[in-house]
N, C-alpha and C positions, 0 to 999 in steps of 0.2 A: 362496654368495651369502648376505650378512647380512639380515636384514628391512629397514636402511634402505636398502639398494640394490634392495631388490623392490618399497618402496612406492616409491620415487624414477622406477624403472623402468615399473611400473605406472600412476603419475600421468602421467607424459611420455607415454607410451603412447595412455591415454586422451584428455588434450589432442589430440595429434597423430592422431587416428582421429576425433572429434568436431570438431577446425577443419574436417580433411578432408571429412567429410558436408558441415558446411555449407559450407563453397567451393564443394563439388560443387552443393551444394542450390543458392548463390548462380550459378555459370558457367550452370544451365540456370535463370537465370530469377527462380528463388522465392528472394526476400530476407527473407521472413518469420520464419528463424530469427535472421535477424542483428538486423529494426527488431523483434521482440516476442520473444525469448527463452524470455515466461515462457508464452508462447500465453494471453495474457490475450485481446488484441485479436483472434486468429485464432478463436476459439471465446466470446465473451463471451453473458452475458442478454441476454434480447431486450429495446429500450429501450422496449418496453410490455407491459407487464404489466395485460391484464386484470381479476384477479383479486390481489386483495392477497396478499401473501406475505411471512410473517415470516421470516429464517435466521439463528438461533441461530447467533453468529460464537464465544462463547465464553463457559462457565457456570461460570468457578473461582471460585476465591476469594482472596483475598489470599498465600495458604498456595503456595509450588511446588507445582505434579501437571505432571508431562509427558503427562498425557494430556487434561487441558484448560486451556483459554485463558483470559484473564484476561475480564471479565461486556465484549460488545459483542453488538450486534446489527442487524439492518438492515433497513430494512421498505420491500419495492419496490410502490410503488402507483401505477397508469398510467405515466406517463413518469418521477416524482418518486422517489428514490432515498434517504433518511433511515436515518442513524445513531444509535444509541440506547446509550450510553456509548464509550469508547473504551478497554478495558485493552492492557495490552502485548500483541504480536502480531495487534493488529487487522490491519493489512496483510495481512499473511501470511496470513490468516481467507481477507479480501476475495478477495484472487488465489484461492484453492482453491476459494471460492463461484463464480469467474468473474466477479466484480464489477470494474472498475476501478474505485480509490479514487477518480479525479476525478469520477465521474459522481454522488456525493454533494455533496447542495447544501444539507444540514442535518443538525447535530450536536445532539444532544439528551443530555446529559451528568444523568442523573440526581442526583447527588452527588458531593462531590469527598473521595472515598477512594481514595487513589492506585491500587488496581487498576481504577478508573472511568474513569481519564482519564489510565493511563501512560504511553498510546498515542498521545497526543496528537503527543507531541514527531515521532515518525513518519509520522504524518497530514498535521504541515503541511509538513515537508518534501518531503513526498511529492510533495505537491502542485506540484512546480516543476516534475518531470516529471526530461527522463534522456534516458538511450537505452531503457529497455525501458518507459519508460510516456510518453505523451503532454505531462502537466502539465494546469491545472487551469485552465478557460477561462470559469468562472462566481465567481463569490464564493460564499464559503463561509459559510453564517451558523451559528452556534454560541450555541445557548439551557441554562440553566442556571439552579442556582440563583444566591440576592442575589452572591456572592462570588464569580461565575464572569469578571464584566468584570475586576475586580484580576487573579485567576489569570493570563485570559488573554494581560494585558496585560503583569505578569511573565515569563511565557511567550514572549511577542514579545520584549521587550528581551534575556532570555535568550538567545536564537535568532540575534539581528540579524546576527550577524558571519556568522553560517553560512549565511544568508539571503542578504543581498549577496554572497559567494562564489558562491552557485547561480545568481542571476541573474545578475550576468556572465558564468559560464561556461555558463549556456544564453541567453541573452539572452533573456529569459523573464520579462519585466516582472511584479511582483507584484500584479499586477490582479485574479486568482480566488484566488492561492493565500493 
């Protein structure tokens, strides 16, 4: 046996052992693995907070490191949920925090150097929602510095085609996102 007929066979393998859990998981009941995948919504923050709490989503810098994420962050205070730059792989952050990104209702973009706000482009996708995430059922406000309304108005015309694609195919009127 060659190595691509081991990963070929392995991949199938694992597919077919993993639908099976979850069919199984699904025939007794629990659809949880099929409507939340990432276990965002099964295990999420509790939507009050106390006690303010900052979480360092990501401290890189411009420069590649596979061990940290481009500068975001998130500050949960009572029910209110703010984002504080957005570099690439902010998502990805939020889901490991246990955050869902829709539950952010302010962006706060300190400067616009592209590790600050690469993330952007992901953020407001995101927001349409899916199969593994809800979509975004508040507006989003987004403060910045003077050149942050061009940006993110470039930004939307950039987007528009892939935007009207997502609402159609979720029917998911652009109201919050």
């Amino acid at each position: 046996m060659n190595r691509r007929h081991f990963i070929k066979g392995f991949l199938l393998g694992s597919g077919a052992t993993l639908g099976s859990l979850v069919g199984i998981k699904a025939t007794q009941g629990d659809y949880r693995p099929l409507v939340d995948p990432l276990g965002v919504m099964m295990d999420p923050l509790p939507e009050f907070q106390a006690v303010m709490k900052v979480i360092l989503l990501g401290t890189g810098t411009p420069l590649p490191n596979p061990y940290r994420s481009k500068p975001a962050l998130v500050v949960l205070a009572g029910k209110k949920v703010s984002l504080v730059d957005c570099g690439a792989g902010t998502i990805e952050r939020l889901l490991q925090a246990r955050i869902c990104p829709e539950r952010i209702e302010d962006v706060f973009i300190t400067h616009h150097h592209s590790d600050h706000n690469s993330g952007l482009v992901d953020f407001f996708i995101t927001g349409w929602g899916g199969t593994t995430l809800p979509g975004r059922s508040k507006p989003l406000n987004l403060y910045g510095p003077g050149n942050t309304q061009k940006i993110i108005s470039n930004l939307m015309d950039h987007l528009a085609w892939d935007i009207h694609l997502r609402t159609l195919q979720a029917h998911n009127p652009p109201n919050g996102a």
